[in-house]
VMD Tcl script that draws the C-alpha trace (Angstrom):
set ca {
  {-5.69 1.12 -8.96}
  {-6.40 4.84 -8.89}
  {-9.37 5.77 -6.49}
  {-10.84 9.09 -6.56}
  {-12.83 10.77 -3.54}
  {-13.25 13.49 -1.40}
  {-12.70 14.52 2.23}
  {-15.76 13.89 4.65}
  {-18.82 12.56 3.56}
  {-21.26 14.99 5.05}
  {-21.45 18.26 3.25}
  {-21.21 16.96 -0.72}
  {-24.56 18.27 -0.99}
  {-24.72 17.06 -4.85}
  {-24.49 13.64 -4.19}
  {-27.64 12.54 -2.08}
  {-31.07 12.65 -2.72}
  {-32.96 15.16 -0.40}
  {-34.11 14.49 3.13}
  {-31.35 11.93 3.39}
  {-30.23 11.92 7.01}
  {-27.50 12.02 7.97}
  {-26.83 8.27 9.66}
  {-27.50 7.39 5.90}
  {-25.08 9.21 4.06}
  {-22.04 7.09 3.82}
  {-23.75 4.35 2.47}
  {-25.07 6.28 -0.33}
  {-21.97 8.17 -0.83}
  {-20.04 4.26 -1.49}
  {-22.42 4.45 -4.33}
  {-20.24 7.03 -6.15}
  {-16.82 6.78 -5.10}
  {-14.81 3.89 -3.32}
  {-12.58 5.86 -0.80}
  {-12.51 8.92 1.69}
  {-10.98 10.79 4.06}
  {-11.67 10.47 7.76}
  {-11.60 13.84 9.07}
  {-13.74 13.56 12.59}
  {-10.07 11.51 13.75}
  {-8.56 14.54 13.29}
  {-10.44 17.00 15.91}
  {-10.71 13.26 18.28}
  {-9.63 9.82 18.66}
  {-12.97 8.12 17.18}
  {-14.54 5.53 19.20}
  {-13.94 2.14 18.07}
  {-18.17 1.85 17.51}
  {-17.91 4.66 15.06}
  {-15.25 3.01 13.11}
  {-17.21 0.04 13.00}
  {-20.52 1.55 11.82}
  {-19.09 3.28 9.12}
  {-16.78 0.18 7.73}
  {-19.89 -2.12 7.51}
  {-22.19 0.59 5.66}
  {-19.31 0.26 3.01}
  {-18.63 -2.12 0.04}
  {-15.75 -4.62 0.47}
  {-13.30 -2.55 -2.58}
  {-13.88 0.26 -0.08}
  {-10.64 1.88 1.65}
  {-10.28 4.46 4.25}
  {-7.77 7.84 4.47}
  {-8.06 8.27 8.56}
  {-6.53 11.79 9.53}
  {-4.13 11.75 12.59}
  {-5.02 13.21 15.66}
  {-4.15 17.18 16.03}
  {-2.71 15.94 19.02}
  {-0.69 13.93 17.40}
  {0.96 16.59 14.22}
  {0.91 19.32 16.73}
  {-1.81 21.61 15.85}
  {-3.28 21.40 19.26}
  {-0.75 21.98 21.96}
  {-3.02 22.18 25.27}
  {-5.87 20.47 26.51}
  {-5.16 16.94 25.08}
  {-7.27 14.36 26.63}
  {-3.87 11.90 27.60}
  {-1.25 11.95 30.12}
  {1.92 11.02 27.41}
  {2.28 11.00 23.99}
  {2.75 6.88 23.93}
  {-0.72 7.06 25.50}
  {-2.81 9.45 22.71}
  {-0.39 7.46 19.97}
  {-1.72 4.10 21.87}
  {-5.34 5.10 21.63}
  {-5.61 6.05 18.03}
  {-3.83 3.02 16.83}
  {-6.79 1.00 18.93}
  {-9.46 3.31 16.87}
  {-8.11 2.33 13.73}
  {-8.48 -1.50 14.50}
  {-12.11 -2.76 12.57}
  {-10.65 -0.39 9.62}
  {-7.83 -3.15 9.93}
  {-9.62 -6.36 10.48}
  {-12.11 -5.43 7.47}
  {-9.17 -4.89 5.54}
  {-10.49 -1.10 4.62}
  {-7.68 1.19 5.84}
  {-5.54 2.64 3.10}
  {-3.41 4.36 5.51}
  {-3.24 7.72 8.10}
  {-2.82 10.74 7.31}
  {-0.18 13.52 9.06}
  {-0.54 16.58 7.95}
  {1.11 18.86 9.73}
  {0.51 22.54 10.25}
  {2.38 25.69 8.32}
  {4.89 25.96 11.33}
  {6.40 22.34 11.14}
  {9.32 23.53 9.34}
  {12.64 21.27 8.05}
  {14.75 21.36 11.16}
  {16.47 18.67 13.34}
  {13.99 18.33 16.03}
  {11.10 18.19 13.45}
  {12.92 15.49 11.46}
  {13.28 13.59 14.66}
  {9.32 13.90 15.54}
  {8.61 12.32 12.17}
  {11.00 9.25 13.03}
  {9.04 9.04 16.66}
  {5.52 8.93 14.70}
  {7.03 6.47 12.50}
  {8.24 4.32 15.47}
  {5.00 4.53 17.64}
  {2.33 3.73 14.27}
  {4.76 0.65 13.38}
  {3.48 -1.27 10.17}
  {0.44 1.20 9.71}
  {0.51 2.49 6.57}
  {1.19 6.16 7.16}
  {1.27 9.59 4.48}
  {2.94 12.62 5.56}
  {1.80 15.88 4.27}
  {3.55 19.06 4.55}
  {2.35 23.22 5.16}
  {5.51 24.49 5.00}
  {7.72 25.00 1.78}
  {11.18 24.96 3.80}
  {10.77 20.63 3.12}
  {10.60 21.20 -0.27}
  {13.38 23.99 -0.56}
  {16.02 23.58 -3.09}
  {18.29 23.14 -0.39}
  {16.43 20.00 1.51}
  {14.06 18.67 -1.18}
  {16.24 16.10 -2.31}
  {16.94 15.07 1.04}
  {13.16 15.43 2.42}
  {12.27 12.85 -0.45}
  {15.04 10.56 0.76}
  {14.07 10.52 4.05}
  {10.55 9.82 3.22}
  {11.80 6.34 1.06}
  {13.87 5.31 3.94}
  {11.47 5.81 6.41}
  {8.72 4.71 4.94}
  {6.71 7.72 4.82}
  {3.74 7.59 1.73}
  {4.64 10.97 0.13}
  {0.78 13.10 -0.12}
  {1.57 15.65 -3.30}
  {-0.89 18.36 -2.87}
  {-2.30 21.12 -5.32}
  {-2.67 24.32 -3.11}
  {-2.35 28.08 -3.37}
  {1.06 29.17 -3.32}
  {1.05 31.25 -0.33}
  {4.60 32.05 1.12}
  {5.89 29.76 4.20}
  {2.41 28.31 4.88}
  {2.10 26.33 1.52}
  {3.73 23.48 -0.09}
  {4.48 23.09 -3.99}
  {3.52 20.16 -5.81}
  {5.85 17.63 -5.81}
  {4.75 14.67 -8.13}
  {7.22 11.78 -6.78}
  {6.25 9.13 -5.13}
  {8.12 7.54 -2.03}
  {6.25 3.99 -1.60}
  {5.93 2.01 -4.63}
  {2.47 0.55 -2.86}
  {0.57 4.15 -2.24}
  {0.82 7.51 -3.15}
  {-1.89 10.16 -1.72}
  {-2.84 13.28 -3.69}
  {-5.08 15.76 -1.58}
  {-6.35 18.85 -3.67}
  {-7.18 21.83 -2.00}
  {-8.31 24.68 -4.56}
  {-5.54 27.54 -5.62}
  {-7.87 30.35 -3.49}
  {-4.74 32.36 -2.46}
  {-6.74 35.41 -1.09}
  {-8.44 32.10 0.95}
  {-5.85 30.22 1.87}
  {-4.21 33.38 3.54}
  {-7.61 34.79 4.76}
  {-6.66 35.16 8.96}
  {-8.66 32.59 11.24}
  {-9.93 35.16 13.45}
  {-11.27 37.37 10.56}
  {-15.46 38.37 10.09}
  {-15.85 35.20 7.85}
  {-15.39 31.38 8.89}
  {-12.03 30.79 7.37}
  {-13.27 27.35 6.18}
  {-16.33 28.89 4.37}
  {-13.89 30.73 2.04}
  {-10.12 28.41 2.24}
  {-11.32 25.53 0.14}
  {-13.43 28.04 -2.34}
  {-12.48 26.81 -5.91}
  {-13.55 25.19 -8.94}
  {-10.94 23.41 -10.88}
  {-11.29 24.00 -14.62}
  {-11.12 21.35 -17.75}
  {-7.21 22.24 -17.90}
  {-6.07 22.17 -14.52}
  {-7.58 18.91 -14.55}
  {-5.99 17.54 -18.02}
  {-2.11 18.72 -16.07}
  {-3.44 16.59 -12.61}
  {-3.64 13.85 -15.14}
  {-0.68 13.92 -16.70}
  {0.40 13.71 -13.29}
  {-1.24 11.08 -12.06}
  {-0.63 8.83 -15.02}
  {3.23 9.09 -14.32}
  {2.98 8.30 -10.60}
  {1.15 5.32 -11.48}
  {4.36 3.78 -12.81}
  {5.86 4.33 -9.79}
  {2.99 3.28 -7.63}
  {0.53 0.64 -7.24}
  {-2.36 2.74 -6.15}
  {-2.99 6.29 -6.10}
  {-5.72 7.70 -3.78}
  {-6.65 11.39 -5.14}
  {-8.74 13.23 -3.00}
  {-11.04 16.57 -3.16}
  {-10.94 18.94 -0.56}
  {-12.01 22.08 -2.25}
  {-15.73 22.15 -1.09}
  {-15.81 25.98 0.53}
  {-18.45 25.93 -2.31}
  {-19.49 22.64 -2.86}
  {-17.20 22.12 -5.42}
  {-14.98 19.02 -4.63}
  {-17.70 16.08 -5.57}
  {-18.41 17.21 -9.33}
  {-14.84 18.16 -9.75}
  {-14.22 14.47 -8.71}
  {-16.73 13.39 -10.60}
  {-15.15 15.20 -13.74}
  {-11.61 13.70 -12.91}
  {-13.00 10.07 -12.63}
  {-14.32 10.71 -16.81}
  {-11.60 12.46 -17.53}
  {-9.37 9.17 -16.74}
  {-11.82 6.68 -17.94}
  {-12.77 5.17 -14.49}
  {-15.79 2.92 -13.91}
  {-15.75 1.54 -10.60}
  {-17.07 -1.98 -9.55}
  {-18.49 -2.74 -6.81}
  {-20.12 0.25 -5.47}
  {-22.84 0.24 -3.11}
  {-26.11 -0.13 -4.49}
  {-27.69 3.78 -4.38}
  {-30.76 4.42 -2.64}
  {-34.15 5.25 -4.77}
  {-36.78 6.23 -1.87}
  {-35.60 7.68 1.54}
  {-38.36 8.31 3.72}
}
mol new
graphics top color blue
foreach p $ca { graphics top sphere $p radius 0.5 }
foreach p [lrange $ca 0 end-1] q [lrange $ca 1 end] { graphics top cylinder $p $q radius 0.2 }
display resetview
């Protein structure tokens, strides 16, 4: 099955009705699309109550992309709430448990930051993450080309079958070190994860210190009738190699990702069943 969403559920402006607050949003976004991205795991370990609210305001076809803990891929080097890494890895795995017992979590997501480059002691932390999330479902996403050099990308793909890593083939700007290309391959013949992120180079690149949010201006892009048409070329021929694909949205600097989701889910002929019924009157 192919499901198409987008990251976060909050700020996709174009799909709720106004006044909608903000408790009631997920419900009514499961009335357009049947997956998502988790992103509030990635900045903290979710308590288990928020996991729970938000898997039984969803339908039962619905599945769940939960981001990893910075903690956990590195981005956030001080100040973690846990004495030891089998500790922080302990506590998310318990967060992820009523996605598990309602049979909603598609898998967790690691994507690492644009200074995790191919090197032995990298390679190594990826078999650790493996270890400690046992049979979890888990996609590994790259920010640094030197995985998908011509000298390692061959064996970065290997790795990934071996290990058991979901491969997540991105569309991003192609920035220098702090980008990866778009790999179409897939490494588990169960899931394959495609995240798109815009092609704003001048965004992507834009400093996080500078005048302007970096997020308000990173994600900033509309994808166009033919970028779309390639993405589903694409798409079709990792579905051979794949059960199901999960293709998420993340280009929203402008509000952008929802109707460009929208447009990919005609564009492949998608109708999904058993969406949640969407609201008429909010009050």
């Amino acid at each position: 099955m192919i499901y198409i969403g987008v990251t976060g559920w909050g700020d996709h402006h174009s799909l709720y009705p106004p006044h909608i607050k903000p408790k009631d949003k997920l419900a009514e976004y499961s009335s357009h699309f049947l997956t998502v991205e988790v992103d509030a795991s990635f900045y903290a370990v979710q308590p288990i109550k928020n996991a729970l609210k938000w898997v039984n305001e969803t339908p039962d076809q619905f599945r769940f992309v939960v981001k990893a803990y910075q903690g956990m891929t590195g981005h956030q080097r001080t100040d973690i709430p846990f004495e030891t890494k089998a500790e922080m890895f302990q506590a998310f795995k318990e967060s992820l448990e009523p996605y598990q017992q309602a049979n909603k979590l598609a898998m967790v997501l690691f994507q690492f930051p644009p200074w995790f480059d191919c090197k032995k002691e990298n390679v190594n932390y990826l078999r650790y993450c493996k270890k400690m999330m046992g049979d979890i479902p888990i996609a590994l996403e790259f920010r640094n080309q030197s995985w998908f050099s011509e000298k390692y990308r061959s064996s970065t793909i290997h790795f990934m079958k071996e290990q058991g890593w979901i491969h997540t083939v991105v569309d991003e700007p192609q920035a220098g070190d702090g980008s990866a290309p778009t790999v179409p391959v897939a490494t588990d013949s169960n899931m394959t994860l495609i995240r798109m992120h815009g092609r704003n180079v001048h965004g992507w690149t834009r400093p996080k210190n500078a005048e302007t949010n970096w997020r308000e201006v990173r994600y900033l892009y509309k994808y166009n009738e033919k970028e779309l048409l390639e993405w589903k070329e694409h798409v079709l021929t990792l579905a051979k190699s794949s059960k199901d694909i999960i293709i998420l949205f993340n280009n929203n600097s402008g509000g952008d990702a929802a109707g460009n989701a929208k447009d990919f889910q005609k564009m492949l002929g998608i109708e999904y069943e058993g969406l949640s019924p969407k609201q008429l009157d909010l009050f």
